[in-house]
Kinemage of the C-alpha trace (Angstrom):
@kinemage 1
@onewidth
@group {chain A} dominant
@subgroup {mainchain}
@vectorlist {calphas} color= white
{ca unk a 1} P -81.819 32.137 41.812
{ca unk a 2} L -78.641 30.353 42.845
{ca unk a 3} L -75.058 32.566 42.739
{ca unk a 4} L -76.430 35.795 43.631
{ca unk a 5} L -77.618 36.176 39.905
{ca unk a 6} L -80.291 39.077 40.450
{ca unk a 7} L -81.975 40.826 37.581
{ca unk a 8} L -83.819 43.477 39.818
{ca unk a 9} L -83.283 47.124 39.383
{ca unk a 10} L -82.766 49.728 41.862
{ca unk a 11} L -86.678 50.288 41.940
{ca unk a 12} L -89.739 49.397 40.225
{ca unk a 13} L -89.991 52.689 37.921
{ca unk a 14} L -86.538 52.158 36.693
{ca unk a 15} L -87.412 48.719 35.832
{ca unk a 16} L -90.892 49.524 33.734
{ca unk a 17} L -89.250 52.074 32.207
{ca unk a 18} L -86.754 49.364 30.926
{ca unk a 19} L -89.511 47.148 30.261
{ca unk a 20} L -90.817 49.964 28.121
{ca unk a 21} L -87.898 51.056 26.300
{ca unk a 22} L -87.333 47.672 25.325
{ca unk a 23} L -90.218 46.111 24.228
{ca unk a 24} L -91.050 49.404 22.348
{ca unk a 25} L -87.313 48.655 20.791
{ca unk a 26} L -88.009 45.155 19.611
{ca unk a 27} L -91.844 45.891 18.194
{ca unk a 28} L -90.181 48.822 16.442
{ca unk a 29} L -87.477 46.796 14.642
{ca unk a 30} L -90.103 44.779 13.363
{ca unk a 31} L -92.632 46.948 12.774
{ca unk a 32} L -90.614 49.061 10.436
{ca unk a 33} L -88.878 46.579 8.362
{ca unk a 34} L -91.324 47.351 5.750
{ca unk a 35} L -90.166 51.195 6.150
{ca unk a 36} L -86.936 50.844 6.340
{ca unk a 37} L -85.533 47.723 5.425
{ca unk a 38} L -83.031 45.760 7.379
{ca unk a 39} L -81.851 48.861 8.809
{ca unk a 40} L -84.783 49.161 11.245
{ca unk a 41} L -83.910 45.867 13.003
{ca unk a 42} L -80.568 47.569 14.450
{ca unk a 43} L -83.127 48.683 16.891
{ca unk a 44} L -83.590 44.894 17.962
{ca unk a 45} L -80.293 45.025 19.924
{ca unk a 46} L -81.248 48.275 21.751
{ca unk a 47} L -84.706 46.359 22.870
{ca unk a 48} L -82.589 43.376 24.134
{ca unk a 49} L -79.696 45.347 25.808
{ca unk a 50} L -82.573 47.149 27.145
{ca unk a 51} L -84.318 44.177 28.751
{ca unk a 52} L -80.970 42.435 29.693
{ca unk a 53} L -80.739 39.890 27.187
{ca unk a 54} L -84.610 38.585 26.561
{ca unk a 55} L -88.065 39.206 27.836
{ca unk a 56} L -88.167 36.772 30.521
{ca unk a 57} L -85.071 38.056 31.603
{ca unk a 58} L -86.786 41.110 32.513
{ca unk a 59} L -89.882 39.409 33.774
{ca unk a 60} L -87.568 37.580 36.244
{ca unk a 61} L -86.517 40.700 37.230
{ca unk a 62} L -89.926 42.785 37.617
{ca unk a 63} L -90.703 39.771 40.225
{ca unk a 64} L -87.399 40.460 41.920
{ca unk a 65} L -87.573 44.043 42.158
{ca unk a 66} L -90.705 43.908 43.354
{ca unk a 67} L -90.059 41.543 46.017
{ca unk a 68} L -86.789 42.601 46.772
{ca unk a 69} L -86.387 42.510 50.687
{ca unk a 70} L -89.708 41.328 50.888
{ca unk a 71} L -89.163 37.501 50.851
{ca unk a 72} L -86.187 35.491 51.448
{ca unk a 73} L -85.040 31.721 50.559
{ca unk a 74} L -83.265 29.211 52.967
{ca unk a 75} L -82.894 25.862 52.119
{ca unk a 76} L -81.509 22.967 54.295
{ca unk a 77} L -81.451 19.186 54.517
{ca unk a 78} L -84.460 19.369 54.162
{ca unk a 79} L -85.424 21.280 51.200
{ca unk a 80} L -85.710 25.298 50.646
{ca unk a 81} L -88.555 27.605 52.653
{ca unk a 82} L -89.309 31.093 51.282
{ca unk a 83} L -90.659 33.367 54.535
{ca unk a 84} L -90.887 36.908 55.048
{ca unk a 85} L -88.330 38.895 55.620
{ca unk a 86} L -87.829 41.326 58.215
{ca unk a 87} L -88.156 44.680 57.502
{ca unk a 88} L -85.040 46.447 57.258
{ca unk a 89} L -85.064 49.994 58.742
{ca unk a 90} L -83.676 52.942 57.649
{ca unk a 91} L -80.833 54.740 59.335
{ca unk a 92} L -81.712 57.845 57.587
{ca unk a 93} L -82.727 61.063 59.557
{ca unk a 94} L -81.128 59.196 62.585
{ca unk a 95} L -79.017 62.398 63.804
């Protein structure tokens, strides 16, 4: 994505349990209109705030969390390459 526009989360767990949250959210604003009326779609903008604005906003995320420092994107004259990154090492337990 260009502008450093990242929908990742810290880690994968965080970001299924998003995923969850939401989409259980938005299925349960529909599913009880019947229940409760209109009142059950106030759950619809928990699901979204949830999932950061839409679905595929969160799918673009689940592929950037889970390749987060994994792959990397330069582009030149040329056109853009996405390579492997280099794995970045941890300074903890370092004394």
């Amino acid at each position: 994505m260009t502008g450093g526009r990242s929908f990742a989360s810290a880690s994968l767990a965080r970001h299924l349990l998003r995923g969850a949250v939401g989409f259980s959210a938005l299925v349960g604003s529909v599913a009880l209109l019947p229940v409760l009326g209109p009142v059950g779609l106030l759950l619809a903008p928990v699901g979204l705030l949830a999932l950061r604005g839409c679905p595929t906003c969160w799918a673009i995320g689940l592929v950037q969390t889970v390749s987060m420092g994994r792959l990397r994107r330069s582009c030149g004259e040329d056109g853009c390459e996405l390579t492997v990154a280099e794995p970045v090492r941890s300074r903890r337990g370092t004394g």
